[in-house]
C-alpha positions in Angstrom: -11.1 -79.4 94.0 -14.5 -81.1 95.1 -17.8 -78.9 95.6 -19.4 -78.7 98.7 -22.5 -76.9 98.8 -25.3 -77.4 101.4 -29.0 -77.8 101.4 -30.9 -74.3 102.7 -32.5 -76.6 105.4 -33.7 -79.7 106.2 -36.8 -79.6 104.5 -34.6 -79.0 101.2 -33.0 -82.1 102.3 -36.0 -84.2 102.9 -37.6 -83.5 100.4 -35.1 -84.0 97.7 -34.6 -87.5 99.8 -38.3 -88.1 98.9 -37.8 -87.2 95.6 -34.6 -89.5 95.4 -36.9 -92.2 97.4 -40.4 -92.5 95.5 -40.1 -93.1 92.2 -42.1 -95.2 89.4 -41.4 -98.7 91.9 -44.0 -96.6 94.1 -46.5 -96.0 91.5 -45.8 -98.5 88.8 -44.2 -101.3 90.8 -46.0 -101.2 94.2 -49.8 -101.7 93.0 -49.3 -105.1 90.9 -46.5 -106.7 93.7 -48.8 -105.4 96.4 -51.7 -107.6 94.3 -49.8 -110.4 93.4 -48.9 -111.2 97.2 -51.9 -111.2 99.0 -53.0 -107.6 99.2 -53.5 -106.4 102.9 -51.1 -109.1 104.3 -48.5 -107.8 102.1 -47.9 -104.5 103.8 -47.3 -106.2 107.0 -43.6 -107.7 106.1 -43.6 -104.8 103.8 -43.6 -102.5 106.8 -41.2 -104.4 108.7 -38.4 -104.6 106.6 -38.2 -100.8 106.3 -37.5 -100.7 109.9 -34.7 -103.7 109.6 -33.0 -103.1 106.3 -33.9 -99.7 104.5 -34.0 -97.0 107.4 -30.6 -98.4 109.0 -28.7 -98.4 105.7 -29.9 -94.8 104.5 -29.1 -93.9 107.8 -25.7 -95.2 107.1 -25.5 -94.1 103.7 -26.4 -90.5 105.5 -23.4 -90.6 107.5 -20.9 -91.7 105.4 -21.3 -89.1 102.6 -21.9 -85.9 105.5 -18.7 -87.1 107.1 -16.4 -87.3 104.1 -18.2 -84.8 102.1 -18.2 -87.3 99.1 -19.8 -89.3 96.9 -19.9 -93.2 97.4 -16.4 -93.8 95.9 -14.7 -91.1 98.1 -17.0 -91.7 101.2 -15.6 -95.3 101.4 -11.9 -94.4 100.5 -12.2 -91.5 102.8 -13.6 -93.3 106.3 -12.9 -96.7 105.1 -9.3 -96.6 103.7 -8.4 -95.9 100.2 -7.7 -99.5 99.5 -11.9 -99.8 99.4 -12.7 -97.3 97.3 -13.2 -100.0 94.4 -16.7 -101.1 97.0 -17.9 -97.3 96.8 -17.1 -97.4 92.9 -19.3 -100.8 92.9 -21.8 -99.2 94.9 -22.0 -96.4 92.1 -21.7 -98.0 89.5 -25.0 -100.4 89.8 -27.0 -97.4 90.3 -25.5 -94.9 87.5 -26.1 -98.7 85.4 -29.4 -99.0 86.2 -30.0 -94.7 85.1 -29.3 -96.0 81.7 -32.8 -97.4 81.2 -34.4 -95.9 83.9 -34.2 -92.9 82.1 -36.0 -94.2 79.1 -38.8 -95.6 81.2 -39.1 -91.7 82.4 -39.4 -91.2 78.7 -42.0 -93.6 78.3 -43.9 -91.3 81.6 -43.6 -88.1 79.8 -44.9 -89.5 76.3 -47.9 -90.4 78.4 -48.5 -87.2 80.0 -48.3 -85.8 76.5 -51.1 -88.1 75.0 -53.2 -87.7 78.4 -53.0 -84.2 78.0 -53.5 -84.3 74.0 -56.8 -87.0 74.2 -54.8 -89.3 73.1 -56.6 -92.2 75.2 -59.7 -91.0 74.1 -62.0 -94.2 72.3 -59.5 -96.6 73.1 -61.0 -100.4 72.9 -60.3 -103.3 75.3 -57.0 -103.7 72.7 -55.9 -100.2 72.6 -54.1 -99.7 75.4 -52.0 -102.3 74.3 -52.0 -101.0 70.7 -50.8 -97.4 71.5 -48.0 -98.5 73.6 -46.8 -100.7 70.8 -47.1 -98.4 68.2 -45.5 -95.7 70.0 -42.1 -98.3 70.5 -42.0 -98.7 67.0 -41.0 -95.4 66.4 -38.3 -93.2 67.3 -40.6 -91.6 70.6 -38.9 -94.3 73.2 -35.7 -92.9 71.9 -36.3 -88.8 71.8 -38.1 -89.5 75.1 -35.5 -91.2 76.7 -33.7 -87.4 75.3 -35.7 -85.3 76.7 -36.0 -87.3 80.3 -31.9 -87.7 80.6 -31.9 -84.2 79.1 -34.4 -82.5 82.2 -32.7 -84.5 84.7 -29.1 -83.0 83.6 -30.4 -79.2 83.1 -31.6 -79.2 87.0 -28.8 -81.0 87.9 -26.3 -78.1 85.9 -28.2 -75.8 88.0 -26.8 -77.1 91.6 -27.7 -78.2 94.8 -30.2 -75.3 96.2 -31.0 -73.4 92.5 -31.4 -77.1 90.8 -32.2 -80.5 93.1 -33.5 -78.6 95.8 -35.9 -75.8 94.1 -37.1 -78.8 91.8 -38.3 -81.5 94.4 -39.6 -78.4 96.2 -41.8 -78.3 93.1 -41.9 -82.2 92.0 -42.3 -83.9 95.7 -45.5 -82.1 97.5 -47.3 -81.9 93.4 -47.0 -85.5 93.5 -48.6 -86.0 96.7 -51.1 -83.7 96.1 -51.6 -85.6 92.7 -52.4 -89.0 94.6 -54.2 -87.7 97.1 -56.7 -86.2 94.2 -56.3 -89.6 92.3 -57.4 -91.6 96.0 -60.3 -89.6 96.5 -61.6 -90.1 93.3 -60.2 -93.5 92.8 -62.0 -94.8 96.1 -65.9 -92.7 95.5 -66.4 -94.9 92.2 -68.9 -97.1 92.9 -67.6 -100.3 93.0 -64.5 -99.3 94.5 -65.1 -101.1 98.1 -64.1 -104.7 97.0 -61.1 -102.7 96.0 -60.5 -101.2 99.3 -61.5 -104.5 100.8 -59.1 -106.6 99.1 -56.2 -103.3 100.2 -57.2 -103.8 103.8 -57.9 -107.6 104.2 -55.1 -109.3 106.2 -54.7 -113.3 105.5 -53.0 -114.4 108.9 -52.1 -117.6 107.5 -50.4 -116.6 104.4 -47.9 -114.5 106.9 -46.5 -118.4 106.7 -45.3 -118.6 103.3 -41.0 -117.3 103.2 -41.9 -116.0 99.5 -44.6 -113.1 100.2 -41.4 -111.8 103.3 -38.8 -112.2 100.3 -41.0 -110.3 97.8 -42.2 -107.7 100.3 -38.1 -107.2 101.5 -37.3 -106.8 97.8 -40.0 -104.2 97.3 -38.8 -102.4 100.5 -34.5 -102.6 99.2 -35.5 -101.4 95.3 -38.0 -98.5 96.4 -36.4 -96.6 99.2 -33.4 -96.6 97.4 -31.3 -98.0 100.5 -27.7 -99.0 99.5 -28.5 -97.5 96.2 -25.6 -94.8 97.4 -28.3 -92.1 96.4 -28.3 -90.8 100.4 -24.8 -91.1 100.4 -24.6 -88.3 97.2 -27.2 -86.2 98.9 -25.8 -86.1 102.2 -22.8 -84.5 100.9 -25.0 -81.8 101.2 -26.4 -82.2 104.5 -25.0 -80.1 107.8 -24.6 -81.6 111.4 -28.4 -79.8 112.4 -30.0 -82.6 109.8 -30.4 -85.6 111.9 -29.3 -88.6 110.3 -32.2 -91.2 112.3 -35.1 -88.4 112.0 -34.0 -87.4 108.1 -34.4 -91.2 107.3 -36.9 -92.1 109.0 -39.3 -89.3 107.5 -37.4 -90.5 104.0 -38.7 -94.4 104.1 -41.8 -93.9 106.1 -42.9 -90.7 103.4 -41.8 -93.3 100.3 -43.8 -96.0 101.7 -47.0 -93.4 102.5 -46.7 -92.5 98.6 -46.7 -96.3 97.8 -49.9 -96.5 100.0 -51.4 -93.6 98.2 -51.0 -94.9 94.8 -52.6 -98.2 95.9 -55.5 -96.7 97.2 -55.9 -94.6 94.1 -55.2 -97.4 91.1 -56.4 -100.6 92.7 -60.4 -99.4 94.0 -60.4 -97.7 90.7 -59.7 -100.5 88.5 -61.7 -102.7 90.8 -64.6 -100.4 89.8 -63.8 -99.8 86.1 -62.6 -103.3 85.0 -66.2 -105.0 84.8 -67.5 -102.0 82.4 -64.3 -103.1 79.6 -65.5 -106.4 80.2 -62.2 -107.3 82.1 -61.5 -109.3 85.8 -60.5 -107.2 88.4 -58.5 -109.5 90.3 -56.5 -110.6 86.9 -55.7 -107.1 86.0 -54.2 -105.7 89.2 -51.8 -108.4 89.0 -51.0 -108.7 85.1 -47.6 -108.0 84.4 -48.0 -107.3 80.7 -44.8 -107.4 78.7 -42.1 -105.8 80.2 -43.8 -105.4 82.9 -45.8 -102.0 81.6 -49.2 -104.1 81.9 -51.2 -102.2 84.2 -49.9 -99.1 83.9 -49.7 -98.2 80.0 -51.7 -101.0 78.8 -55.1 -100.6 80.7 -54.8 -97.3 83.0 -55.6 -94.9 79.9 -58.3 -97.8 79.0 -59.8 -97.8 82.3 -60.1 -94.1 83.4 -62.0 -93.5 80.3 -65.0 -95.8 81.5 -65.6 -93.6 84.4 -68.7 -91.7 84.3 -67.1 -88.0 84.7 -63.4 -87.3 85.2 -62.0 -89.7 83.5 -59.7 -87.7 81.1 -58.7 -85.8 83.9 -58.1 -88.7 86.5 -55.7 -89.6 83.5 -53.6 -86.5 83.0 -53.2 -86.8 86.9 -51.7 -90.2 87.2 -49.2 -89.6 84.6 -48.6 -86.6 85.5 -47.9 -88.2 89.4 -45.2 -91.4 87.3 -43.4 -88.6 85.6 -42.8 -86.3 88.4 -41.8 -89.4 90.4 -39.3 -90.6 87.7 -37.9 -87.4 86.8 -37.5 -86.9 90.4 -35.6 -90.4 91.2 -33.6 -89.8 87.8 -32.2 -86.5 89.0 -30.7 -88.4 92.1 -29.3 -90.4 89.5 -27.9 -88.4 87.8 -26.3 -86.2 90.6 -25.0 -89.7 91.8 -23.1 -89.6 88.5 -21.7 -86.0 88.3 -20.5 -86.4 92.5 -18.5 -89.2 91.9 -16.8 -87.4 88.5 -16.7 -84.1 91.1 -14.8 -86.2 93.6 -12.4 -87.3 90.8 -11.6 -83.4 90.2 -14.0 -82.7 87.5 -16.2 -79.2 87.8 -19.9 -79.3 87.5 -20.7 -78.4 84.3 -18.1 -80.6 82.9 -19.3 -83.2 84.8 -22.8 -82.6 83.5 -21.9 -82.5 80.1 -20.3 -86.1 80.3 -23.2 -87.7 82.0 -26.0 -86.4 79.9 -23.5 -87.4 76.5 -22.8 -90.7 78.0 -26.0 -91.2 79.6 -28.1 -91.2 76.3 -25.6 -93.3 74.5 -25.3 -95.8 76.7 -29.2 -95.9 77.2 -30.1 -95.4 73.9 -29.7 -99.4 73.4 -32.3 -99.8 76.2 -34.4 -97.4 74.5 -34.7 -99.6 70.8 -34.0 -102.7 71.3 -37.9 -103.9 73.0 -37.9 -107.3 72.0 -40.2 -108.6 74.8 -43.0 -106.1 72.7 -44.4 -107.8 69.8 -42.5 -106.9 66.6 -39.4 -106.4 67.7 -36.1 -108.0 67.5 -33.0 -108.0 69.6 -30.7 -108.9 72.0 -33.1 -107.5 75.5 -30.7 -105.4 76.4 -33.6 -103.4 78.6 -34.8 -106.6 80.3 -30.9 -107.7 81.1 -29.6 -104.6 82.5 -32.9 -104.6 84.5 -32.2 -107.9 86.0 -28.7 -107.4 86.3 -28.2 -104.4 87.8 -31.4 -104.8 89.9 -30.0 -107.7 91.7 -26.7 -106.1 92.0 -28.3 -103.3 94.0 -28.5 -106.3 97.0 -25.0 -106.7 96.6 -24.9 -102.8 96.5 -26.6 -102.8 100.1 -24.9 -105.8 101.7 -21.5 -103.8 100.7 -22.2 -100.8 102.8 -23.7 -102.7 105.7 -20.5 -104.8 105.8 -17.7 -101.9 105.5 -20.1 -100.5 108.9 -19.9 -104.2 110.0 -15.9 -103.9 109.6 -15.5 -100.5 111.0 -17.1 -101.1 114.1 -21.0 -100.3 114.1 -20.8 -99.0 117.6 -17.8 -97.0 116.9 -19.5 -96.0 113.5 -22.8 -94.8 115.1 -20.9 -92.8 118.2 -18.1 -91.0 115.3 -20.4 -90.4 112.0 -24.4 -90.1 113.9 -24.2 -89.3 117.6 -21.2 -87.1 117.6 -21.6 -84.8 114.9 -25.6 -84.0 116.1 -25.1 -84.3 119.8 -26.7 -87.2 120.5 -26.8 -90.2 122.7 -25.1 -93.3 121.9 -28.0 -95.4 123.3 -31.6 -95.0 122.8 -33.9 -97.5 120.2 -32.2 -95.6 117.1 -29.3 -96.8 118.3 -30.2 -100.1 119.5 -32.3 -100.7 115.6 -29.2 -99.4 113.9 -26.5 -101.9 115.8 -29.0 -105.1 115.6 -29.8 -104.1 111.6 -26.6 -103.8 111.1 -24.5 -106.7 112.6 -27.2 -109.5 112.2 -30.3 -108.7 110.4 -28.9 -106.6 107.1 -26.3 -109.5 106.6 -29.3 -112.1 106.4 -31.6 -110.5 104.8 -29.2 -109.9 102.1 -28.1 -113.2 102.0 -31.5 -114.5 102.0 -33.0 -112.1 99.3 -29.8 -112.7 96.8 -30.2 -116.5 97.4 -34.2 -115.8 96.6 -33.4 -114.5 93.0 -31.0 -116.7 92.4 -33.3 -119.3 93.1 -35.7 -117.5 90.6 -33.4 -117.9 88.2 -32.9 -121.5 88.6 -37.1 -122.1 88.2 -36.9 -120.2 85.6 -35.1 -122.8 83.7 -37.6 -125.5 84.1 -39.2 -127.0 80.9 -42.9 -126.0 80.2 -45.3 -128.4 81.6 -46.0 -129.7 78.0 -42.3 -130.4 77.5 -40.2 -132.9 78.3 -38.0 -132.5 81.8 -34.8 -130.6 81.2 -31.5 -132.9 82.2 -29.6 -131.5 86.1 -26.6 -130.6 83.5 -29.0 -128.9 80.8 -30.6 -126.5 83.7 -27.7 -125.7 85.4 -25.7 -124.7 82.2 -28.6 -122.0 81.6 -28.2 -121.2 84.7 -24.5 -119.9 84.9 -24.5 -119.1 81.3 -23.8 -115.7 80.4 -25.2 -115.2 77.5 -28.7 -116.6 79.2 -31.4 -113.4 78.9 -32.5 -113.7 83.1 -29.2 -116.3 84.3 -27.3 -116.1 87.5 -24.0 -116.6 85.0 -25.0 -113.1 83.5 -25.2 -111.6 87.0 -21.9 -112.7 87.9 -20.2 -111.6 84.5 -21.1 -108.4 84.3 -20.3 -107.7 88.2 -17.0 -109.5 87.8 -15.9 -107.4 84.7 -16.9 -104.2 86.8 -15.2 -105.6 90.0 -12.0 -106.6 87.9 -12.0 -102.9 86.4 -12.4 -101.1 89.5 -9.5 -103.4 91.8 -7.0 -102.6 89.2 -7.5 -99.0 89.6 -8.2 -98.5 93.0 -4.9 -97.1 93.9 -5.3 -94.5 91.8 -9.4 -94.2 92.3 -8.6 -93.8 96.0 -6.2 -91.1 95.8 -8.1 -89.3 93.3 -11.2 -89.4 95.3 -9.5 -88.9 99.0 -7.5 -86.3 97.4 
């Protein structure tokens, strides 16, 4: 028989929503993509697309799970025939993939809060940032991190909806913004901090020309709110008919995207300031990538705060402390994503717990140890793979959802699973957003961004400039290869073994699920 508790109120809701929402993309991610494309003019497609593809699909996701009371599998099987509960399972299944590794890059935040807290930055050298993080992957820390992270996230998780997710982003959500709002004010009163600002606030007109900085900024917008993740969907399972669907998601993307905001204005002024005293380049550091992509963050963050004049160490224990509370509170999501859909299959709770956390650290563990893209080690990238994988297949993910609304009827969707439950209008610019998203903008910004990586993919398999050109037939077998690290062929291997799976037991996936 399936659970069905409810938030205490719609603050509970929100702000586990937040929680669910801002996670290390806002803090980690946001900064160097924000950099890389332009700064100021950035946040103007940025904000945009929340409006035209996040917002709308939480709002959906929000609907589907309060109407059916169910997680992603059962929501579809429940409002849109059983026959689709293979899509909701698909839908699931990307985002309990991607908890794998996301819970060892959690680990990786909580080692850091650890050596913060312990000194352990303190008399690093323009190589030590680098150094520690290297050091610390060549032991068994990524692993017993990756432990302790999965481990937290299950415990509150085994607790419940109000005595577990609810009472800990109660605790994890306002700390965090209180934590960047602390790290702002300090970041942005170093002197030297205004070309930092400056370069935040400067909008390029003409760049708003170039297709790529929309695509990047609609791809930072799908991965960050978490829209067509199917997080909203296991959340709202919770939710009663006095939480608004529009008003719930709108405070959810426009709060994730004032966090990402916040930890701009806190990282970039201050490395903008501290960069010239390690005898670094500003403008090269806020967009270095650094291998696997932990550049900025673990490689010159604890390097930089300890040139500040006073607060350094402090400034330091605050930013990790703001990545780990934002991982731990997006892994929890994940993990209660995980234990809904086994409680929609009949399991109980702890049960259900039990098998995520045990499988959870198995099936991550690989992700955890095998770091090849860090100099020293060997291996297959299983980290890197999933990453790209499963990432990508969260479009997919999205563009699912919006077309079983699509199918359904958006008009009758909106009037049976929004307006009716909360007493609302049928008309309105909610409304009028949510059809237009919807029918015609979702579809093409989904088909747009998943043509955009795939197009990635196939630059990626150009020669280096001091290399002969690679043959038509040479590139394009990389490209559809699956055994290629960063391939479109991978992409579609791994989704099609999971598809394949998931059709041949539908029948009995549906029934379970609707049961």
């Amino acid at each position: 028989m399936s659970e069905r508790a409810a938030f205490s109120s719609r603050w509970g809701l929100i702000l586990a929503a937040l929680g669910m929402a801002v996670g290390t993309g806002n803090v980690w991610r946001f900064p160097r993509v924000l950099s890389q494309n332009g700064g100021g003019t950035f946040l103007i497609p940025w904000a945009i697309f929340l409006f035209t593809w996040s917002i709308p699909l939480l709002m959906a996701e929000f609907a589907l799970g309060r109407a059916a009371g169910r997680g992603p599998v059962g929501a579809f099987a429940r409002i849109f025939g059983r026959n689709t509960a293979w899509r909701g399972g698909f839908v699931a299944f990307c985002t309990i993939a991607i908890m794998f590794y996301y819970s060892v890059v959690a680990g990786w935040t909580a080692r850091y809060v650890w050596l913060a807290v312990g000194s352990g930055f303190s008399d690093l050298g323009a190589d030590g940032g680098l150094a520690l993080f290297t050091d610390f992957t060549h032991t068994s820390g990524p692993a017993l991190a990756h432990l302790v992270s999965i481990g937290l996230a299950c415990a509150v998780v085994a607790a419940g909806v109000t005595k577990g997710i609810e009472r800990s982003a109660k605790l994890l959500v306002p700390t965090l913004f209180v934590v960047l709002i602390i790290s702002l004010v300090r970041g942005v009163t170093l002197e030297g901090a205004g070309e930092g600002i400056r370069f935040l606030t400067t909008v390029d007109w003409a760049r708003l020309g170039d297709y790529r900085l929309w695509l990047e900024a609609l791809s930072q917008s799908a991965w960050s709110t978490g829209a067509g993740w199917g997080l909203m969907i296991g959340y709202s399972v919770y939710a009663t008919n006095s939480m608004r669907a529009g008003r719930e998601c709108v405070v959810t993307g426009v709060g994730n995207n004032l966090a990402s905001l916040l930890a701009a204005f806190a990282i970039i002024p201050a490395v903008f300031a501290l960069a010239p005293m390690a005898g670094q380049d500003p403008a090269q550091l806020v967009e270095q990538s650094g291998p696997g992509s932990t550049g900025l963050t673990f490689v010159w963050i604890p390097v930089l705060y300890q040139q500040m004049p006073w607060g350094g160490g402090a400034l330091s224990i605050l930013f990790f402390v703001a990545l780990f509370f934002a991982a731990l509170s997006s892994l929890i999501a994940m993990v209660e994503l995980a234990v809904r859909t086994l409680l929609d299959l009949g399991w109980q709770r702890r049960r259900a717990v039990a098998a995520v956390f045990v499988g959870g650290f198995a099936l991550g563990l690989p992700s955890a140890i095998d770091l090849p893209f860090i100099e020293g080690h060997d291996g297959f990238a299983v980290f890197q793979n999933q990453d790209w994988v499963w990432g990508v297949g969260l479009i997919v993910s999205g563009a699912i959802t919006g077309w079983a609304v699509l199918r359904y009827g958006v008009s009758r969707f909106y009037a049976e699973f929004i307006a009716g439950p909360e007493g609302g209008s049928t008309g309105g610019f909610t409304a009028g957003l949510f059809r237009w998203s919807i029918t015609l903008l979702i579809p093409v910004q989904a088909v747009g961004l998943l043509g955009w990586w795939f197009w990635q993919a196939w630059t990626w398999t150009e020669a280096p400039t001091n290399e002969p050109a690679r043959s038509i037939a040479e590139r394009l077998g990389e490209w559809l290869d699956p055994s290629s690290l960063f391939s479109v062929g991978t992409c579609l291997a791994q989704w099609a073994v999971v598809l394949l799976v998931l059709r041949l037991v539908n029948r009995r996936l549906g029934r379970a699920a609707d049961g």
